[in-house]
N, C-alpha and C positions, 0 to 999 in steps of 0.2 A: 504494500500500500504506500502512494505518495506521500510524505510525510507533510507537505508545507504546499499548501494550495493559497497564496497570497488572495487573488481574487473569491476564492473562494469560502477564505476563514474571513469572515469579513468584521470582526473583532479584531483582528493580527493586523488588515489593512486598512482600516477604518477609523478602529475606534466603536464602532456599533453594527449593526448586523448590515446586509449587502440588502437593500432592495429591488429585487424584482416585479417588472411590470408582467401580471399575467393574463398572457393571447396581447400584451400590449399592455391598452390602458383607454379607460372612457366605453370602452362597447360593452361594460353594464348600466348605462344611465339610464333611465327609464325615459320611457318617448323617441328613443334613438337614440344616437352616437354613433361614434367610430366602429366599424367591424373589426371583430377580432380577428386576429391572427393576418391582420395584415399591415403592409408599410404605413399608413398612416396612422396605425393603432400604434406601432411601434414607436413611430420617429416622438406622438405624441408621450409614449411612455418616458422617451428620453425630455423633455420641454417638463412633464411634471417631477423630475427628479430621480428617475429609477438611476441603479446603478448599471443593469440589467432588464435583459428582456426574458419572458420564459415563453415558448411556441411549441406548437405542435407537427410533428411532420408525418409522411405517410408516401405511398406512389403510386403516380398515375400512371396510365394505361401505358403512354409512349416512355416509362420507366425515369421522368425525374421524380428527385423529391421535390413535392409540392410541401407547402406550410398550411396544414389546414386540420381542425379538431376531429370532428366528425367521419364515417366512414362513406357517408352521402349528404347531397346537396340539400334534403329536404326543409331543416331549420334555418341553413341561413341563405336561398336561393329560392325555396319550394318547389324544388325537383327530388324526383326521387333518386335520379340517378347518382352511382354510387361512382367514387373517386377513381377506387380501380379500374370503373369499365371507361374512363375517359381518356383522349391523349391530352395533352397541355394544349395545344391548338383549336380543341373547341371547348377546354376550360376552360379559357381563357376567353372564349366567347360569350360565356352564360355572366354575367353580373350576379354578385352577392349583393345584401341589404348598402341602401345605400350606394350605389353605382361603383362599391370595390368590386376587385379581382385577386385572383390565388396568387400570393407570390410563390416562388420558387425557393427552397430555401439558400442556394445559390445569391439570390438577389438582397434575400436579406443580410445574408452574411456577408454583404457587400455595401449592404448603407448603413450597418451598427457600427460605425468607426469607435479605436480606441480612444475610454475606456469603458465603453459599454462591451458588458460581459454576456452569453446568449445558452442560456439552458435548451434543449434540444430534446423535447421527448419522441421517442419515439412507441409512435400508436401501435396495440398488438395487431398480429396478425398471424393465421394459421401457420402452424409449426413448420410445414413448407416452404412458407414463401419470408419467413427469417433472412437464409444465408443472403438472397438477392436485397431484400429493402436494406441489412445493417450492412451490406457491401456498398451499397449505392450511398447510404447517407456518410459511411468512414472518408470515400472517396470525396464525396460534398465540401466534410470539412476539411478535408487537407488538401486540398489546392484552394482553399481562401485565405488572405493575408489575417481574417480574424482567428485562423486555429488557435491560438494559445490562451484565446478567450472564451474560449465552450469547453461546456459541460454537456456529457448526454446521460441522458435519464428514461429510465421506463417503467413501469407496470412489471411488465412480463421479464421474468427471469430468465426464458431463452430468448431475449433479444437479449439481456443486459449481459448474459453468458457471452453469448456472440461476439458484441462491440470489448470485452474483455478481452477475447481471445483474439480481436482481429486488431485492436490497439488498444496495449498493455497502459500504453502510458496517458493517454487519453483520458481527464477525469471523467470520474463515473458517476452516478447515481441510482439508487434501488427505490422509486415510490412505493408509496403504501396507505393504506386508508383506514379508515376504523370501521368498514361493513365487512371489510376482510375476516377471514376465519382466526384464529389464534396464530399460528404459525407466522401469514404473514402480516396481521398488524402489528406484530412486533416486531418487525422487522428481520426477525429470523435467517432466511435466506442469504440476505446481506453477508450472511458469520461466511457461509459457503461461495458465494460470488466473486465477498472481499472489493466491490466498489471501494473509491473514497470519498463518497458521501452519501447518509441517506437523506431520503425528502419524504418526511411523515406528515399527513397531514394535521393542522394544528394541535385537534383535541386529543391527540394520541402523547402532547410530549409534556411531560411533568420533569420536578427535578431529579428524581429518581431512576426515569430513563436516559435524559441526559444524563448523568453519572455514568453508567451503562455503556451508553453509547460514545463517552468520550474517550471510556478506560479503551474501545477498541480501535478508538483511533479516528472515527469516522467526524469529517463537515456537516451539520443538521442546517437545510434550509427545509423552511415548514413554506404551509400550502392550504388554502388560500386565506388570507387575515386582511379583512378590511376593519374590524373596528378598532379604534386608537387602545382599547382599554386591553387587548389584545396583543396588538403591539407592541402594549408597554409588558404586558406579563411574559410573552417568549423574549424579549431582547433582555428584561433581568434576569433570566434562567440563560442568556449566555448561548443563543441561537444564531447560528455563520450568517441567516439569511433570510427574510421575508418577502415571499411571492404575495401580489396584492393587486387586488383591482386595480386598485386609489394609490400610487405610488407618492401623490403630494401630498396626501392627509400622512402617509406612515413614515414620509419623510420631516415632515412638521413633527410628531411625535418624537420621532429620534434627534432630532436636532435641538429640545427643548434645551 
């Protein structure tokens, strides 16, 4: 395990925890806003303070990674059709809410200049089609001049397996939730993986598993904290990092 992730112990580089804008920033405001998971959600995430962006990636038909949550258009396009069955050339022709469009994750990693950092989850998908998306997306990040500012992160354990085996040095992360079964809300798998960071979501971390989880070594950035009283309880238990809708409310908080 890396010992010393500067961007990513964001106490060590900071002074206080790394905020992350997550899917960007603004595309929860009620009435509209910015769509997630795209450049303007993003650029916006940077304008309100994030230190960092956190996205989602996946592949379309004609095999880029595209940046996009969902495994179809139907929430935020109302189509039904599904990501996979698209190439980028007629995604790119359907509009999302708000007259966006899909970036690439190419494209993003190309407008988040340093020092905005970019967590990178990558969406499951059947145990087959693993070795092609974490092939595609290792490749993504290593020919952009941002590599030494991502993190990738998942859900699924044979992706995070994968992206381990396929770049060692690569920071990692193992998500996890509190609807999960025992094994992996607690992070468990992580022992086995050996990422170097996990990303629990909030309600899951008290001082007791940070303790835990520091003794083994791991970066905690939690997921997703929009209220300040929130942000003020993980940043004094000593949290690397807060993903957050509202990166200028949790940035006001830490900066009191």
């Amino acid at each position: 395990m890396q010992a010393t992730l500067p961007w990513t112990l964001g106490h060590a580089a900071y002074g206080r925890p790394l905020v992350w804008g997550h899917r960007g920033a603004e595309h929860h405001v009620a009435g509209g806003g910015i769509t997630e998971n795209t450049l303007p959600s993003f650029e916006r995430a940077r304008e309100r303070g994030a230190d960092g962006i956190e996205l989602d990636v996946r592949l379309c038909a004609s095999g880029e990674v595209v940046v996009f949550h969902d495994d179809d258009l139907a929430r935020l396009a109302g189509r039904a059709a599904r990501i996979e069955d698209l190439p980028l050339s007629l995604l790119r022709d359907i509009p999302l809410h708000n007259q966006a469009t899909v970036p690439t994750l190419d494209e993003v990693l190309a407008a988040m200049s340093a020092p905005m950092v970019v967590n990178v989850e990558i969406k499951s998908v059947p145990a087959r089609s693993v070795p092609r998306l974490v092939s595609a997306v290792l490749a993504t990040i290593s020919r952009s001049p941002a590599a030494d500012r991502v993190i990738v992160s998942s859900f699924d354990p044979v992706i995070l397996a994968a992206v381990r085996m396929g770049a060692p040095s690569l920071p990692s992360a193992y998500l996890f939730h509190a609807e999960q079964g025992m094994p992996m809300r607690r992070g468990w798998p992580a022992y086995a993986l050996r990422p170097h960071a996990l990303h629990p979501q909030a309600s899951l971390v008290d001082r007791a598993r940070m303790r835990q989880w520091r003794r083994r070594g791991f970066a905690i950035n939690v997921w997703t904290v929009n209220e300040p009283t929130e942000v003020t309880r993980l940043a004094e238990l000593g949290v690397d990092g807060i993903i957050t809708d509202d990166p200028a409310s949790a940035r006001a908080v830490l900066d009191r």
